[in-house]
N, C-alpha and C positions, 0 to 999 in steps of 0.2 A: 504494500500500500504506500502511497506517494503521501509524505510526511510534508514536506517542503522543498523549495525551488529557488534558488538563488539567481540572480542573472548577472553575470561579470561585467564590468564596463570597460573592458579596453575593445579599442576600436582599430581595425576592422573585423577582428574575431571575435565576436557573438561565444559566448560559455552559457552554460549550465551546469549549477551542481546540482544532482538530485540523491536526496537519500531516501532507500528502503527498511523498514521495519517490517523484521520477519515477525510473524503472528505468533508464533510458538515461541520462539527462545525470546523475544524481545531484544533481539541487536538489530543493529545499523549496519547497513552496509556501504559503502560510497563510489560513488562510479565516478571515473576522470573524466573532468572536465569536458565537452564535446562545442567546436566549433560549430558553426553555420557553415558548413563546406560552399555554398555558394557564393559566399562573404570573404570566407578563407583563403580557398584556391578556385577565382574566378575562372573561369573556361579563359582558353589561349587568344581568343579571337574577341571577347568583349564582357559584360553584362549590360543587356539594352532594358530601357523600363520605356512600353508603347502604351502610346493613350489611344485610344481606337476604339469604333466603332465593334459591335458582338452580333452574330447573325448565331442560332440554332443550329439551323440549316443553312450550306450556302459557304459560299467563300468571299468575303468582303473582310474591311480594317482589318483586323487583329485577326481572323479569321485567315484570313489571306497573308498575312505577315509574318504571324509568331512561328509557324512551322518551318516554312524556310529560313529564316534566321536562325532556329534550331540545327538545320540540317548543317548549316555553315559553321555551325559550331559554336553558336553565339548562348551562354543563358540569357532566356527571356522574360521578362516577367509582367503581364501584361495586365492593365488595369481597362474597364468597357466602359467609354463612354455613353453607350445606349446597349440596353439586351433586348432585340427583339425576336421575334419567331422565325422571321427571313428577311432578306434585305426590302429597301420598299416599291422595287421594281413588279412587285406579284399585285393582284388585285386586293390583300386586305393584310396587316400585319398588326402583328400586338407584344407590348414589352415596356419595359422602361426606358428611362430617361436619367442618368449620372445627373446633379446637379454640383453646380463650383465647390458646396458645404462639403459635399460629400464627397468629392474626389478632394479633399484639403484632410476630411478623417483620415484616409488610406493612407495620404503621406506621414499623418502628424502618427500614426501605429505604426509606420517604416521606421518612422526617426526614434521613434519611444525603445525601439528595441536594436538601433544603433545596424540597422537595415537599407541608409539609403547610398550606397556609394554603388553607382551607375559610371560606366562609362559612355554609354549615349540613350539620347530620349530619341522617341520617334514619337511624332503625333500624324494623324490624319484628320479628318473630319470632325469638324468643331462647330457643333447650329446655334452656340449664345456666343455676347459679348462678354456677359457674366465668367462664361465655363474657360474661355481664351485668357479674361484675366487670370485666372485662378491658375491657368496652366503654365504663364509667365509667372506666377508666383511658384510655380514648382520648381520651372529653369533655373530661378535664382536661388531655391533651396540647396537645390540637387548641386549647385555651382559651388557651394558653400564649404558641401563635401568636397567635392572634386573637382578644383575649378577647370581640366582639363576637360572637362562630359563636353562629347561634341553633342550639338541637338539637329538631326535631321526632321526635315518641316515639311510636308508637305501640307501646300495651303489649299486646300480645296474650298474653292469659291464659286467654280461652275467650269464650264462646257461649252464650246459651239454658242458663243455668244448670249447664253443663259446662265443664270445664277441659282444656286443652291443653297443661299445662306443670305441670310436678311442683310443688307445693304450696309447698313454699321460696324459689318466685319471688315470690310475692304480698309479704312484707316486705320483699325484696330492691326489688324497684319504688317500695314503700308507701314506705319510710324512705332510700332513695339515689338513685332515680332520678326522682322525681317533684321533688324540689327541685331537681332541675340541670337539668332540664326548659323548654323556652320556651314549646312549644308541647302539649300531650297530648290524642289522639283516640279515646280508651275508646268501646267499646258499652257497652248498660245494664248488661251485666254483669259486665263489667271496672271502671266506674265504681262499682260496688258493692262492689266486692273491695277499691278502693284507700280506698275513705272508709268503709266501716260500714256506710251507708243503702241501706235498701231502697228502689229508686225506682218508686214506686205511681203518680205523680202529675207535672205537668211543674213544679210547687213542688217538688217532692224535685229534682228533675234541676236544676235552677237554685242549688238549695241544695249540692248535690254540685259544680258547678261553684263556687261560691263555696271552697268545702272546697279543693279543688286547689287555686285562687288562691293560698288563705296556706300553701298548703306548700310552692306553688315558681309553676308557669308562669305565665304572663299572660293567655296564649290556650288555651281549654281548648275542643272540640270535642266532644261526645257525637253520634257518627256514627248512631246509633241506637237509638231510647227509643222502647218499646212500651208507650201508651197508653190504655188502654179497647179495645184493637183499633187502634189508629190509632197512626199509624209516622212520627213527627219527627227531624230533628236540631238538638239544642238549642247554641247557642252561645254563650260567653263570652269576655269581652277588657276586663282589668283597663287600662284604660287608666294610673293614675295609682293609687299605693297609697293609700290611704286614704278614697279614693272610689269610689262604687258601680263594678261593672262594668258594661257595654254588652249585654245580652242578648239572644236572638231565638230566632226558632223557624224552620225549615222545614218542611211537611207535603211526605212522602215516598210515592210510589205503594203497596199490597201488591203485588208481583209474584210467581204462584203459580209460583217457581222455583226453584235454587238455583245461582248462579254460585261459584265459584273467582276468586280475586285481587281482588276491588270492594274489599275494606277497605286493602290497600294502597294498589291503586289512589285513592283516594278519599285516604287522609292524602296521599300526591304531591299529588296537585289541590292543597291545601289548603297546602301550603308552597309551590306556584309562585304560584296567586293571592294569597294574606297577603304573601309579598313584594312584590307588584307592588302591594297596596292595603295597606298594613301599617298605616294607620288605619281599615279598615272591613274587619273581619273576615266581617259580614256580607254586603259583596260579595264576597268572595272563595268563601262558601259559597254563594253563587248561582248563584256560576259553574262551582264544580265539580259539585255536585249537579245542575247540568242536562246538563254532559258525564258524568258517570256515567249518569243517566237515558237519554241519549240514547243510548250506547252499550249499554246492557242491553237498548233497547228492539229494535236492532237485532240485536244476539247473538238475542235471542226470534227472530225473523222469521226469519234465517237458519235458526236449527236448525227451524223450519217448514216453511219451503221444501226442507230436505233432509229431510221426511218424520219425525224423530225427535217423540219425545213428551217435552217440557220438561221435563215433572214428573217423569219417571222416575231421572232421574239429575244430578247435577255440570254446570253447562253451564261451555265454557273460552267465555272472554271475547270479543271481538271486536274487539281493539285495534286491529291496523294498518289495519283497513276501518272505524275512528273515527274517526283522527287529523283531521281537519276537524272534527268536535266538540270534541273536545280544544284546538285552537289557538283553534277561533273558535265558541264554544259559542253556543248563544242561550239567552237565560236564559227560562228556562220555571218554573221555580222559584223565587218570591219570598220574602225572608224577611219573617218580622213581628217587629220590637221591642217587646220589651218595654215598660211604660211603670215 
């Protein structure tokens, strides 16, 4: 029977002493100290903590992120900004909603128990001004620990010229979160909302990533820039301020479809491989863009082979029948640098 429980305070090893009372003879017995092994001896490759969305069913935010981050070798520790039954692409969904109080308890029981040393944050999908402040108030917790925690961001604000998020997040991103930013992975139109420019051209998209640089991140991603018809992702990495940054291009398939969770999915890829090459951004998007590719191509085929018509509707991903793509991608997508 559990007598009592001590909790040690040095940091970053988490102890326990616990002792037992045998029933019969009435002694003690003492067990050695035991670490928080995830606190301890962190995995080689990171410990990330993601704010994200939570589907049941379905692969979206943390759904779509925490497994492959896993596979990369990353601990993950994921906290849900919303739980609902599927994403809200389906005709009716039901779940909760995280509010700012309650993703602020989560942290304040990380730190009670000497729990919060992170090396990087990932956020996605944020629908209050409320929940974003609170999640800048996390960035600077978590900084407090470790002021090295890189935070990859992706800002989801919309799509194709439409919005997702009520109109007072665009400032809220523009003027607080993109400085405290390491990494940020906007589509064209999210990259348009946070700088001014309209991007017509792969010179606008290059010059937008310069724009981010002096606001805050280093590594700026634009997952998606539609060109004349032709579908890139352009990338940037300030290596050194006051010198040019390192740019490139990937050319991206059209696929007559529409998947659920790639844009998560796709920032994960992109902070497991940037860690792993964190001076060649460029290989890091060669390697995710070819496990996203390959896993899309295989989601197509599947929902072929079960007779459905692609076009018709939402396809849900085909993660855990990727994961060999994901661990050990073959790069099918080259970038080109800039000169």
């Amino acid at each position: 029977m559990v007598k009592s429980i001590f909790v040690g305070e040095l940091f970053p090893l988490h102890f326990q002493k616990i002792y037992f009372s045998g029933r019969r003879s009435g002694k003690k017995y003492s067990m050695a100290p035991q670490p928080i092994l995830a606190v301890a001896l962190p995995s080689e490759t990171g410990r990330v903590i993601s704010i994200q969305s939570h589907t049941v069913q379905g692969y979206v935010g943390n759904k779509s992120a925490v497994f492959p981050l896993q596979l990369l070798g990353y601990d993950v520790d994921p906290i849900n900004s919303v739980q609902f039954s599927n994403h809200t692409g389906y005709p009716t969904f039901k779940g909760q909603v995280l509010n700012g109080d309650q993703l602020w308890d989560l942290i304040e029981g990380l730190e009670a128990n000497n729990l919060l040393y992170y090396t990087h944050l990932l956020t996605g999908y944020i629908g209050s001004v409320s929940f974003l402040n609170t999640v800048l108030k996390v960035v600077d917790k978590l900084r407090s620990v470790n002021p090295e925690l890189k935070y990859v961001c992706d800002p989801v604000l919309g799509d194709e010229r439409k919005l997702y998020v009520p109109q007072e997040l665009i400032s809220v991103y523009r003027e607080k979160v993109v400085p405290v930013a390491s990494m940020l992975t906007p589509n064209q139109f999210e990259a348009e909302l946070l700088t001014g420019l309209r991007l017509t051209s792969e010179q606008d998209g290059r010059e937008a990533c310069n724009i981010l640089h002096a606001a805050g991140p280093s590594q700026v991603v634009l997952t998606s820039i539609n060109i004349d018809g032709h579908l890139l992702l352009i990338g940037s990495h300030l290596k050194e301020k006051g010198k040019p940054p390192m740019q490139f291009r990937i050319s991206i398939p059209r696929i007559p479809a529409y998947f659920t969770g790639t844009g998560d999915l796709l920032t994960a890829l992109l902070l497991g491989w940037s860690n792993k090459y964190p001076d060649n951004l460029d290989r890091a998007a060669e390697l995710s863009v070819s496990s996203l590719q390959a896993l899309l191509s295989r989601t197509l085929d599947d929902y072929s082979r079960a007779g459905h018509d692609v076009g018709s509707s939402s396809l849900e991903i085909r993660l855990i029948q990727s994961q060999d793509d994901i661990r050990n991608p073959e790069i099918k997508f080259k970038a080109e640098v800039y000169n």
